[in-house]
C-alpha positions in Angstrom: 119.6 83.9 123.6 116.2 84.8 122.0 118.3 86.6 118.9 120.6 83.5 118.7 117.2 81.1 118.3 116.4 83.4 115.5 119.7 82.0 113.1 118.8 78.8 114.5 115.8 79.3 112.8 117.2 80.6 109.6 120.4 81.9 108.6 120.0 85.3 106.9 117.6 87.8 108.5 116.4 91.6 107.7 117.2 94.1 110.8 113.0 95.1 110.5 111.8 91.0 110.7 114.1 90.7 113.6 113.0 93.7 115.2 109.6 92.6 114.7 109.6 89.1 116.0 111.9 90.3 119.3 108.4 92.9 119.8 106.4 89.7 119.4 108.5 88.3 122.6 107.6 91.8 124.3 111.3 92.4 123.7 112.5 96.0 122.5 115.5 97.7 122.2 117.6 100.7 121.1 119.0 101.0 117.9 122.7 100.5 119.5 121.8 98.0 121.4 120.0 95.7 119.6 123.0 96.0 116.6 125.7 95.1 119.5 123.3 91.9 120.0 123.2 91.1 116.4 127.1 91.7 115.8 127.4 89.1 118.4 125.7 86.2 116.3 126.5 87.7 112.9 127.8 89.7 110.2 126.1 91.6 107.0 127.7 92.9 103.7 127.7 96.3 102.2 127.1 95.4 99.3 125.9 92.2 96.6 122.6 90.3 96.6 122.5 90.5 100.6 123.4 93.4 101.3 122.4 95.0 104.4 120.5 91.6 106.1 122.2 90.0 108.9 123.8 86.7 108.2 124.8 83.9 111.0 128.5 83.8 111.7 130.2 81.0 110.3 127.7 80.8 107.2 128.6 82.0 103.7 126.0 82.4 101.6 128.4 82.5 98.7 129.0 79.1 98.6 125.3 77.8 99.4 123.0 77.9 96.3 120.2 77.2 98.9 120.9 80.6 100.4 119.0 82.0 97.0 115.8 82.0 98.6 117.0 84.9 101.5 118.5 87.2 98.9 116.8 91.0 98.8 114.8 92.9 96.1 114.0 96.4 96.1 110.2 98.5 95.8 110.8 102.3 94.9 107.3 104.2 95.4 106.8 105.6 91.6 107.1 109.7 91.9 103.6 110.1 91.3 102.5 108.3 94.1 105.0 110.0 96.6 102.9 112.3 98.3 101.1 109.3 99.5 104.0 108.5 101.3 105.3 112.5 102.1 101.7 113.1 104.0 102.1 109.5 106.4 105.7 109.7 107.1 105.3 113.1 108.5 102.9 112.0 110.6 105.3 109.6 111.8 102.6 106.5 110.9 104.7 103.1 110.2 103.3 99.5 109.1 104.2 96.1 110.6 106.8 94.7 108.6 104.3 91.1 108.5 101.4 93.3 106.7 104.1 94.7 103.9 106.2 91.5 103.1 102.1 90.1 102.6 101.2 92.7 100.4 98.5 93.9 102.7 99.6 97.7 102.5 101.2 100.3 100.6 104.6 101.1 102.3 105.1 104.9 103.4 108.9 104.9 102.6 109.9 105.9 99.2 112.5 102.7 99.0 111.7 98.9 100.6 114.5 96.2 100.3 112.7 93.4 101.2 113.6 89.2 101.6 112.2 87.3 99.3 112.0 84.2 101.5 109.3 86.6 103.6 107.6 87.6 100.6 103.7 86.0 100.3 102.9 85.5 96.9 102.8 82.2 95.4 104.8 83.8 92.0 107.8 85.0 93.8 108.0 81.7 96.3 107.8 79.2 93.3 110.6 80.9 91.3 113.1 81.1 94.1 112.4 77.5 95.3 113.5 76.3 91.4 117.1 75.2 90.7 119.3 77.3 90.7 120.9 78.1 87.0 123.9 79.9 88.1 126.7 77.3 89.2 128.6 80.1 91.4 127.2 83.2 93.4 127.1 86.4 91.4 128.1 89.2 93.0 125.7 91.3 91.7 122.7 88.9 91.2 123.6 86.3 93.4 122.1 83.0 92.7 119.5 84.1 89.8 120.1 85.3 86.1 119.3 89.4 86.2 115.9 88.2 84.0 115.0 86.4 86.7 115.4 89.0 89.2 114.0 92.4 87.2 111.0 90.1 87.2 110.8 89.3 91.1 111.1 93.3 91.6 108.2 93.4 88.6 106.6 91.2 90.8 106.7 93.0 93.9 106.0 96.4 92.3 102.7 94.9 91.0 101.3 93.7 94.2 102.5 96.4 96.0 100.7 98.9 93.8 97.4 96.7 93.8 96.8 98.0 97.4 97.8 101.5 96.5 94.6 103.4 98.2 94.2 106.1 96.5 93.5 106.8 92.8 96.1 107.8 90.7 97.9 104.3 90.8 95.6 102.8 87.8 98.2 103.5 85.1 101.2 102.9 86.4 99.6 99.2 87.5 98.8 98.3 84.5 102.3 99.3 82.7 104.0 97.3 85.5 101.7 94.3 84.9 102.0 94.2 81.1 105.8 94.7 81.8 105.8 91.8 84.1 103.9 89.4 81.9 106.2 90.4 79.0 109.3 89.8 81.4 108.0 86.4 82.5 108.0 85.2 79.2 111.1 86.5 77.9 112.5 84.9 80.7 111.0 81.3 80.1 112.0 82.1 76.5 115.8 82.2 77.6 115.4 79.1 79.8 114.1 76.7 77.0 116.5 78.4 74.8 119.8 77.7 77.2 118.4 73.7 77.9 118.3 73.7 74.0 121.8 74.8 73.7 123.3 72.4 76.9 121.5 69.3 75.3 123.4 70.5 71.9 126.3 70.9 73.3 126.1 67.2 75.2 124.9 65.5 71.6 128.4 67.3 69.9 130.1 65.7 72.7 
């Protein structure tokens, strides 16, 4: 019932945000077990722009533009910085899943794919929540133009290495930052460019 309530709530869900929110309940379970709860209120693709989160039977997030907002992105710890996460995984540490998708600490595993409905920054929650531009569901990209996704994973990378506490992330923050910025624009440059070309394409009309 409690796992049910959760799709109630919202529709597509990561396995590590369900896992945490049943914890909050004081409710924990096997790795078997908790997947024969989940396959009992939903289903997940291998692959596309959800891959891998679990999505409430019945829904298709195909044919729901709304659905943009739960689709995944990816961090991938830079190789410099991998010891960081070598020394705390063999020590078996782990973070809560609230504290990463916040930005409040640097993840231990080498690769994240995180929601980016969860994700708090005011950047990344703005850009999802605008129209989308695509009229179908990509299979690759989903709901959002590849531009507009490289820079959500920009994003991400950026905050992510702003809590990085060691030295040794200074260079590789600011590449990804000038990156991002350069990104951000390009990708507002293709926006106003593509309204140009609908509202010429309405006046030939």
């Amino acid at each position: 019932m409690t796992v049910s309530k959760l799709f109630e709530e919202r529709p597509i869900w990561p396995k590590e945000s369900v896992t945490e929110r049943l914890l909050q309940k004081g409710l924990k379970f096997s790795h078997l077990v908790l997947k024969r709860l989940l396959l009992g209120v939903a289903y997940y693709f291998s692959n596309g722009p959800f891959r891998r989160f679990w999505i409430r039977k019945g829904y298709d997030p195909r044919k729901d533009p709304e659905s943009r907002i739960y689709q995944r992105t990816d961090f991938r710890v830079p190789e410099p910085l991998r010891n960081y996460a070598d020394a705390n995984v063999a020590n078996n540490l782990t973070h809560k899943w609230g504290d990463l998708c916040s930005f409040q600490v640097f993840p231990y595993k080498f690769q994240m794919i995180l929601q980016l409905f969860e994700l708090d920054d005011d950047y990344i929650q703005q850009e999802i929540r605008k129209p989308p531009k695509l009229e179908t569901c990509d299979p690759k990209t989903g709901w959002f133009s590849e531009c507009v996704l490289d820079c959500l994973r920009l994003r991400v990378a950026v905050r992510f290495l702003s809590v990085y506490p060691k030295t040794g992330a200074e260079s590789i923050l600011k590449s990804c930052s000038n990156e991002f910025e350069k990104l951000k624009r390009s990708c507002l440059y293709k926006d106003v460019f593509n309204s140009h070309q609908e509202e010429h394409q309405q006046t030939n009309k």
